[in-house]
C-alpha positions in Angstrom: 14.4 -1.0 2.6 13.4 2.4 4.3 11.7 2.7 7.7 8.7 3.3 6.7 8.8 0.5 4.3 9.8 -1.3 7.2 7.8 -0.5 9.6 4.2 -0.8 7.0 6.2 -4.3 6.2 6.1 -5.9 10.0 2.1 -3.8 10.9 0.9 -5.9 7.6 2.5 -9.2 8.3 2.5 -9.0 12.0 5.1 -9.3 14.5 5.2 -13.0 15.2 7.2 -14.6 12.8 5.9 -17.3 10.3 6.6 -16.1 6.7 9.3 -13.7 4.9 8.7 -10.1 4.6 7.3 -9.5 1.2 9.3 -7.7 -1.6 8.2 -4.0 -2.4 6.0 -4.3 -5.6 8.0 -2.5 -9.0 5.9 0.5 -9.2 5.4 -0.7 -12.4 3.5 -3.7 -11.8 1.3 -2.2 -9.3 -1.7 -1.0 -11.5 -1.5 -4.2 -13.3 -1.2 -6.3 -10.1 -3.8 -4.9 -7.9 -5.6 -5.6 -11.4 -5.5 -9.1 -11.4 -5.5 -9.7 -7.9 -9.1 -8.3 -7.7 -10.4 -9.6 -11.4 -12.6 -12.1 -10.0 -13.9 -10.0 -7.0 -17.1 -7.8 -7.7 -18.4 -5.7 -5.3 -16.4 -3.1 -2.9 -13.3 -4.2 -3.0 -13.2 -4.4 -6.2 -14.6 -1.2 -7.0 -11.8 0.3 -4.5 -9.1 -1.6 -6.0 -10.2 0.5 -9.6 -10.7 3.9 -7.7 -6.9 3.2 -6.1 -5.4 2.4 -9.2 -7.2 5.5 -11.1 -5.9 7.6 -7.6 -2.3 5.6 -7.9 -2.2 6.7 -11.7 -2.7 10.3 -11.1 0.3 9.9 -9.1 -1.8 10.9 -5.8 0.6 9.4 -3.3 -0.9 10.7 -0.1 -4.6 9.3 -1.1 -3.1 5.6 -2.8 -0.9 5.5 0.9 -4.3 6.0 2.7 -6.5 3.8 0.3 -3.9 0.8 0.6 -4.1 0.7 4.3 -7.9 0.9 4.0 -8.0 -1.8 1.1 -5.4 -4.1 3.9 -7.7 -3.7 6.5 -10.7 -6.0 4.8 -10.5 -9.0 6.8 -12.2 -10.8 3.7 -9.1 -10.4 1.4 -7.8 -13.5 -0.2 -4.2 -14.1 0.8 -2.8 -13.6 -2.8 -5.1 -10.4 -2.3 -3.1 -9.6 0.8 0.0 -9.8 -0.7 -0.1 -8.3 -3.5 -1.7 -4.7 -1.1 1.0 -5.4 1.4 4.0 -5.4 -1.4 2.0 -1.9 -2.8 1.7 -0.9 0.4 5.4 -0.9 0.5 6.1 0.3 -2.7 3.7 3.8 -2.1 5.4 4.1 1.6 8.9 4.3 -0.5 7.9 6.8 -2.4 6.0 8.8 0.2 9.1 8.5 2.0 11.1 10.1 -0.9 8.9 12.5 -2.0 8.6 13.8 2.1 12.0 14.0 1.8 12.1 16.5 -1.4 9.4 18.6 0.9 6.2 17.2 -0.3 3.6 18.6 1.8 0.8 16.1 1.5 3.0 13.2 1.9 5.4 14.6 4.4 1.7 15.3 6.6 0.7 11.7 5.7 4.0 10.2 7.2 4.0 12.3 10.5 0.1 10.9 10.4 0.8 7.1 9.8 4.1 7.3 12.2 2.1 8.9 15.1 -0.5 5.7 14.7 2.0 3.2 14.5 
């Protein structure tokens, strides 16, 4: 697992112990998982779970990194909910790592941003 994965992994799931790290989501699955994990929701979240899958689709890394750690922050979220953003989470930082690595602008910027929170 990269740093980064790493590192969104143990911010998510919080340093304390109490539960395994969860498994990157196959990139896959993700539009069809963030699917069903917000099916029975109506509202905002579930209107931003549609707007990051359309924004995931269009292969948008930089915006789906930002929108998951939005979507993670809604202190409202089930805890299927929760995992299923934290293993996308890890997933989008994977390939934002990679694709900052090949010299991708946006998501090289969006790294240096999240790193510099951290």
């Amino acid at each position: 697992m990269g740093l980064c994965a790493a590192g969104v992994s143990l911010l998510l799931t919080g340093c304390g112990g109490g539960g395994s790290t969860p498994e990157p989501m196959p990139a896959a699955e993700i539009a069809p998982a963030l699917t069903k994990a917000f099916a029975k929701d109506s509202g905002p979240l579930r209107t931003a779970s549609e707007q990051l899958i359309s924004i995931y689709n269009s292969k948008d890394l930089a915006r789906a990194f930002l929108m998951l750690q939005e979507l993670s922050s809604h202190t409202n979220l089930s805890s299927a909910q929760r995992t299923t953003v934290t293993r996308c989470l890890l997933t989008v930082g994977e390939q934002m790592q990679a694709a900052a690595a090949q010299g991708g602008k946006d998501a090289g910027e969006v790294m240096q941003l999240y790193r510099s929170g951290k």
